[in-house]
N, C-alpha and C positions, 0 to 999 in steps of 0.2 A: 175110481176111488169114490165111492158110495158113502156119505157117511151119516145119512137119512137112515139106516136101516140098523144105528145103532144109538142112535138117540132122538134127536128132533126128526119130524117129517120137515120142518119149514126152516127156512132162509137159506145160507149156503158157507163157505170157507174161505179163509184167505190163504194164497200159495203162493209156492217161487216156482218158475216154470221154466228148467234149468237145460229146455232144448234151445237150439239159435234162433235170437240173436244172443243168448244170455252165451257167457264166457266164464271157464271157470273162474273163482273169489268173488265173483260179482255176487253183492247181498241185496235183500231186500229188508226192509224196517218197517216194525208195526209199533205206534208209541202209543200210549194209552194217555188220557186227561190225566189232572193230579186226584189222587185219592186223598181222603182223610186219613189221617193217623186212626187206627185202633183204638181201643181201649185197651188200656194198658193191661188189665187183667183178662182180658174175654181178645186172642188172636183170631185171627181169619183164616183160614183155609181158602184157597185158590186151587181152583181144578181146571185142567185144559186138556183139550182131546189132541192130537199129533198124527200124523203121517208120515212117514219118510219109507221111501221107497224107491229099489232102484242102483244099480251097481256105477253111479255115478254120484250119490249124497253126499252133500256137502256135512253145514253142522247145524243146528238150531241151538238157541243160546236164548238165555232169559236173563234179561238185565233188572237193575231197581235203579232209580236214583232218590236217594234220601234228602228232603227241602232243608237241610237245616243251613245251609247257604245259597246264595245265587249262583255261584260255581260249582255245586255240586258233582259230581265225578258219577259216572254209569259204574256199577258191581254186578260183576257177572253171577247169579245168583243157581243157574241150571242148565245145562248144556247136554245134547248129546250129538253124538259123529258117527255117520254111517249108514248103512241100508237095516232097517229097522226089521222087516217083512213087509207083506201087503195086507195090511190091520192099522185099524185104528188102536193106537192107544191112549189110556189116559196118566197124566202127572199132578201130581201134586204138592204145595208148598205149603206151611204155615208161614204165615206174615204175623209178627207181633212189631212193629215199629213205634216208635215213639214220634217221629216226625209224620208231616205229608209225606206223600209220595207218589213216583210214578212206574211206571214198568215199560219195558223196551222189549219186542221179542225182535230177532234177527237170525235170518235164513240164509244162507250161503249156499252159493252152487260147487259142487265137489270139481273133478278130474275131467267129468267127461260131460254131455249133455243127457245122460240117464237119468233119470229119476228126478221125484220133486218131494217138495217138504211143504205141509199142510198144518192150520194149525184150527180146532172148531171150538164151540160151545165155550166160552172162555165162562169162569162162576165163581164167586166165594162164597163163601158161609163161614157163619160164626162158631167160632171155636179152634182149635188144633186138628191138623189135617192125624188121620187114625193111621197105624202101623208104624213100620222101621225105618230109617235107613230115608228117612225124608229130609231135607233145606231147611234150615230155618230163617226169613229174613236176618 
């Protein structure tokens, strides 16, 4: 799983490594700092590259939690289940929130110990993410 040869040459990826001792449901969690609120007119766009591979894949799942309280509650904002292929690919969100906020990704190991879920180059930019059929915070 090469993922230098389709974006950065440098650094590296975070994964679930879904052979033993991992058991399947067993997740792994990647939480990010709090972010600022947007501008309420000009949203962000979030892009992130993914992995999943393997006749054992669990699910990868994207959460937010919105600051407008100290008990805030996780929303699952993008999720996919399954064996993908053996490719990177990329997702993307627009984020227009009004509050801070944070993000949660979370990786599950499927049925068997086959396969793993990778996740790289995490990015925003200003603006609405472009095409159909996208998230919107």
């Amino acid at each position: 799983m090469d993922s230098s040869t389709d974006r950065s040459t440098a650094g590296g990826y975070a994964y679930i490594d879904s052979s033993f001792p991992r058991r399947p449901g067993d997740r792994a969690k990647l939480v990010s700092t709090s972010f600022p609120a947007p501008s309420a007119d000009v949203p962000m766009c979030m892009h992130f590259w993914f992995h999943m591979f393997g006749s054992g894949i669990g699910t990868l799942k994207l959460f937010v939690r919105h600051f407008r309280s100290l008990d805030a509650p996780l929303r699952e904002i993008w999720s996919l289940n399954g064996n993908a292929g053996n490719t990177w690919f990329v997702a993307q969100i627009t984020i227009s929130s009004l509050d801070d906020f944070q993000l949660l990704f979370e990786a599950s190991v499927g049925n068997t110990g086959m396969g793993d879920i990778a996740i790289d180059d995490i990015s925003f930019a200003q603006g609405a993410c472009p095409g159909k059929n996208l998230k919107n915070l």
